[in-house]
C-alpha positions as CSV (number, residue, x, y, z in Angstrom):
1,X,77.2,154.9,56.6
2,X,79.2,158.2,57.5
3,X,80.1,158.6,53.9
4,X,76.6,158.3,52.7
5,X,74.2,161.2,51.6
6,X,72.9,162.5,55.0
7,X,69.7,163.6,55.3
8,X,68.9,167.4,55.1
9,X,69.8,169.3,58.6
10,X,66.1,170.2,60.1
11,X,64.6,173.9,60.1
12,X,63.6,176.4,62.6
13,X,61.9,179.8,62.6
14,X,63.6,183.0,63.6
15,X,62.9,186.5,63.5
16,X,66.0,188.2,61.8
17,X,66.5,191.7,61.5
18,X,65.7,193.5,58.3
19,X,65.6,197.1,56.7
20,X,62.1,198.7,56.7
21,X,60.4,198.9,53.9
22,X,60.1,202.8,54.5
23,X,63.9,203.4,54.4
24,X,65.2,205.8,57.0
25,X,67.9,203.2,58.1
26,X,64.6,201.7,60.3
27,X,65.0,198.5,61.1
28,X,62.3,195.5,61.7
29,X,62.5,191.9,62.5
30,X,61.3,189.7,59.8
31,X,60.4,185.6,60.5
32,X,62.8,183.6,58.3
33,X,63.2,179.9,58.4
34,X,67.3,178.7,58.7
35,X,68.5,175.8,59.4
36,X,69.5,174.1,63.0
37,X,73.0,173.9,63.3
38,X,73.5,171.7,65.6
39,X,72.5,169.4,62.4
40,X,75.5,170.7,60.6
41,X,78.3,168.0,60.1
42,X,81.0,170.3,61.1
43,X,79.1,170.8,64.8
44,X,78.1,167.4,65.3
45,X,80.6,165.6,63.5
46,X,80.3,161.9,62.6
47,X,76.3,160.4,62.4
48,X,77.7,157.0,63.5
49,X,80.2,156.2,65.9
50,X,78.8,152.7,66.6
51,X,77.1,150.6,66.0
52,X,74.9,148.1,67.8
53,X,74.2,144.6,66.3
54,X,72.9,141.5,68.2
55,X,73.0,138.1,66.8
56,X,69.7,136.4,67.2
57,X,69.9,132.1,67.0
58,X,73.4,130.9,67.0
59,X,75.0,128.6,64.4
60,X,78.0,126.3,65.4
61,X,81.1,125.9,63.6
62,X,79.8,122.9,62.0
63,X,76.4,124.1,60.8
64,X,75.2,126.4,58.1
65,X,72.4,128.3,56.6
66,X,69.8,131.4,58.0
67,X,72.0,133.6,60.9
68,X,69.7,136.7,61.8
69,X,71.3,139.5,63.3
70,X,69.9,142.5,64.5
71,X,71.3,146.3,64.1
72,X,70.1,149.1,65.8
73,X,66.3,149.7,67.1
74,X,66.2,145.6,65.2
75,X,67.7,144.4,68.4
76,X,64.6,144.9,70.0
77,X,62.5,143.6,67.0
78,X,64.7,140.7,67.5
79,X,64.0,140.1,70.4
80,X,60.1,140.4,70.4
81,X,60.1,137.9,67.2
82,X,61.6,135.1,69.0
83,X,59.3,135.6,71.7
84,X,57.1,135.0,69.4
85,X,58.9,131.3,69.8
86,X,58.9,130.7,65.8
87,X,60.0,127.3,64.5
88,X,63.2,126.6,62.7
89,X,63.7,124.7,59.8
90,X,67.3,122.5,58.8
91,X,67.8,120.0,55.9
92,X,70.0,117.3,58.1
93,X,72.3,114.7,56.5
94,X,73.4,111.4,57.6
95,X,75.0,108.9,56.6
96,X,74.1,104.8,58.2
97,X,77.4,102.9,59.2
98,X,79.4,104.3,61.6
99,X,79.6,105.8,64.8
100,X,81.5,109.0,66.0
101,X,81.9,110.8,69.9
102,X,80.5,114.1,68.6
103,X,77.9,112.1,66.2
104,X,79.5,114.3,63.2
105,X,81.0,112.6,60.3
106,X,84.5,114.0,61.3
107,X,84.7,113.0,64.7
108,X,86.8,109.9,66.3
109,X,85.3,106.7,65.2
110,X,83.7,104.4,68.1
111,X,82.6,101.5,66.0
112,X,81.3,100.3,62.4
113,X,77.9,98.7,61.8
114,X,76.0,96.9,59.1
115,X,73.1,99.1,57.6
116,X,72.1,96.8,54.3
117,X,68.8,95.6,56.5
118,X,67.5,99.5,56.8
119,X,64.8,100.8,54.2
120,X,63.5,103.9,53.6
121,X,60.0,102.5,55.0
122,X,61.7,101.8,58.3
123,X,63.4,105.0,58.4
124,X,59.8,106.9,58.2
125,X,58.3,105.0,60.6
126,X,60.9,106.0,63.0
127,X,60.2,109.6,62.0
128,X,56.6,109.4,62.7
129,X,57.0,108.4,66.1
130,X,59.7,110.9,66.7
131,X,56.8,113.3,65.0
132,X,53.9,111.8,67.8
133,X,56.4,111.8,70.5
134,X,57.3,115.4,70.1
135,X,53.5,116.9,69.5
136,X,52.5,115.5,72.9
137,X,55.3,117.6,74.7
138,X,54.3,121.0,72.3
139,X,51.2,120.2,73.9
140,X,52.1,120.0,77.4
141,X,54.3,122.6,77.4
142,X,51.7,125.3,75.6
143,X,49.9,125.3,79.1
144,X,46.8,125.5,76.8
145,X,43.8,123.4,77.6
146,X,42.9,122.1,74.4
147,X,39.3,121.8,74.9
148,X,38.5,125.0,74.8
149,X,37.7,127.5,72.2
150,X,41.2,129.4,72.1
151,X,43.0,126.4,71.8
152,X,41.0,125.7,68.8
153,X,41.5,129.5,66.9
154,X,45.6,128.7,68.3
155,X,45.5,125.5,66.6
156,X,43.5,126.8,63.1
157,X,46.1,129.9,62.8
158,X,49.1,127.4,63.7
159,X,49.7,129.5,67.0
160,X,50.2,126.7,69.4
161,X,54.1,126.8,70.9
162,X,55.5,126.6,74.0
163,X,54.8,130.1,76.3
164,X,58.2,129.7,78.0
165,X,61.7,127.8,77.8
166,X,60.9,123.9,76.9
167,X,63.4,121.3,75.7
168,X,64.2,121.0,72.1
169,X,60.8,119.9,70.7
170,X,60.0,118.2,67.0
171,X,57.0,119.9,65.3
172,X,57.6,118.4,62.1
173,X,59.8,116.0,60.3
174,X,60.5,114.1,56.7
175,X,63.0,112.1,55.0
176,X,63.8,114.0,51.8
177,X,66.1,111.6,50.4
178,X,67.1,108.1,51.0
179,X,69.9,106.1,49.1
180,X,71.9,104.0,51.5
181,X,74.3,104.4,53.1
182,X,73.2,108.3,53.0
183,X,70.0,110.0,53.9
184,X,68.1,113.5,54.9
185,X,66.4,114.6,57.0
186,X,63.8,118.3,57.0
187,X,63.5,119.2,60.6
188,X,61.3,122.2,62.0
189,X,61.7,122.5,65.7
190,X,61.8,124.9,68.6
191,X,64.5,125.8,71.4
192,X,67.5,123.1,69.8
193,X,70.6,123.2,69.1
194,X,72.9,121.8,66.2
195,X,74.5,119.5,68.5
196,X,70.6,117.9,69.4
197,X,70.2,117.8,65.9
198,X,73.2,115.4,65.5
199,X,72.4,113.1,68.2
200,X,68.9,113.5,66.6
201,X,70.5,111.5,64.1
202,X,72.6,109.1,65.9
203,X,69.6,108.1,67.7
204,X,67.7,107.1,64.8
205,X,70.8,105.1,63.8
206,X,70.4,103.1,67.4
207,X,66.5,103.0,67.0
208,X,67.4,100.9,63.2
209,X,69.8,98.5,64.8
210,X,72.5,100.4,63.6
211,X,74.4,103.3,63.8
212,X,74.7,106.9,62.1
213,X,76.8,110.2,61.7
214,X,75.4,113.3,61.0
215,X,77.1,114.6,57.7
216,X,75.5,118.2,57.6
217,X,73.7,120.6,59.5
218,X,71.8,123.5,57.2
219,X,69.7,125.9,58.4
220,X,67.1,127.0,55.9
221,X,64.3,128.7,57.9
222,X,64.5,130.9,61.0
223,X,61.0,132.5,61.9
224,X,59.8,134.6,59.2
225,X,63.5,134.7,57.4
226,X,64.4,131.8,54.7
227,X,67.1,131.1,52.5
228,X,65.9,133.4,50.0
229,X,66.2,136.5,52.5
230,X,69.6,135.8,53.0
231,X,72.7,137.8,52.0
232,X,75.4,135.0,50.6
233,X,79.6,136.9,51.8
234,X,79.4,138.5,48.0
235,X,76.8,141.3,49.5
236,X,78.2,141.7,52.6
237,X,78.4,145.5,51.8
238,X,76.4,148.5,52.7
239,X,73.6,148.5,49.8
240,X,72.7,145.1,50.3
241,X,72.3,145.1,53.9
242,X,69.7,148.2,53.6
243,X,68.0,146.7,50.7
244,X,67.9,143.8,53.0
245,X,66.3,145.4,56.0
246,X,63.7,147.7,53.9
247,X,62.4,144.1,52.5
248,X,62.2,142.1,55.6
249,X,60.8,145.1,57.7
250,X,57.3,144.2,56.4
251,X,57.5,140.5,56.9
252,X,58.4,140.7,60.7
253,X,56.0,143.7,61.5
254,X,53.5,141.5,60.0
255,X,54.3,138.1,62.1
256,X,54.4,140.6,64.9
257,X,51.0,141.7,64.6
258,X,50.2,138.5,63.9
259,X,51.4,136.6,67.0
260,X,51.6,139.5,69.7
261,X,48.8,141.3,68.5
């Protein structure tokens, strides 16, 4: 940033002595504009000397995907988006057989089980009481009485979310694919954790008369960023983190507006 093209120091008025247009030697003062050098590099030496970045929703070691961080006056921005208490989305793999102490695919194994009865029907009827289960707590924990007119706009605009801290809490979710013994899973949710997400998935092993281990954890929605807005470690330099910022600025003052109003 230091060794970038600075911008240009600002300007000031001053009245600077000057011969008289009559000659003599007479002297008069004359309004010039100069520039401020306090602005000069020399005087105030390096623009940056840090640098502060905040990382918005974390990411285990074992997960993936959307990571938002936030530099500068975007901490802030950061921090009034999520209160805007956004839903996440992950694409979640399992895999129907086995059972693990961290419900990952690479933890210890606690026992083997027969998964040849399970069909992809059965799988999405779990899902859809997971689904029910889960609206009924975004509900109760939006502290919105929904008979009344503003829970109706909240409801049209898709505004309705928890006002505080909650549990972790299902909005949505779908089986993408299905081909035993391996499945996944898209999950949007609020307030979770990778680790829920896993024992999401061991649970619906349990719920089958069986068992499962959680094979992969991909984030690929965070609030208004996707996969798409991401920067893959290639263009993790200077140009494509500003060229990153100028196009997500609009999206985030927009879902600011938007939500806070």
């Amino acid at each position: 940033l230091n060794a970038a093209p600075g911008r240009a120091p600002r300007q000031q008025i001053r009245f600077l002595p000057a011969p008289a247009p009559g000659g003599g030697g007479a002297v008069e003062l004359v309004a010039a504009r100069v520039p401020v050098l306090a602005d000069h590099p020399l005087v105030r030496g390096p623009r940056f000397r840090k640098l502060k970045i905040g990382a918005g929703h974390r990411l285990d070691v074992k997960a993936s995907g959307v990571f938002v961080l936030g530099i500068g006056h975007g901490n802030k921005l950061l921090t009034d988006l999520y209160n805007c208490h956004l839903a996440k989305v992950y694409t979640v793999g399992g895999r129907f057989g086995k059972a693990t102490d961290d419900f990952s695919d690479t933890g210890n194994l606690i026992e083997k089980t027969t998964f040849d009865h399970i069909t992809r029907e059965k799988l999405e009827r779990i899902l859809a009481v997971i689904q029910g289960t889960n609206q009924k707590a975004l509900l109760m924990y939006s502290n919105i009485d929904m008979k009344t007119q503003e829970a109706y706009e909240l409801a049209v605009k898709g505004l309705i979310r928890p006002m505080g801290k909650s549990p972790p809490i299902i909005t949505a979710v779908r089986c993408l694919q299905f081909a035993l013994p391996e499945f996944q899973l898209e999950i949007h949710c609020l307030h979770e954790t990778q680790q829920y997400l896993r024992k999401m998935v061991h649970e619906i092993g349990l719920e089958l008369k069986s068992s499962a281990v959680c094979t992969q954890v991909r984030r690929i929605r965070d609030g208004v960023f996707s996969v798409d807005d991401a920067l893959p470690r290639t263009q993790w330099n200077l140009q494509s983190i500003q060229e990153a910022i100028r196009n997500c600025q609009l999206k985030v003052e927009a879902e600011l507006e938007k939500t806070l109003g």
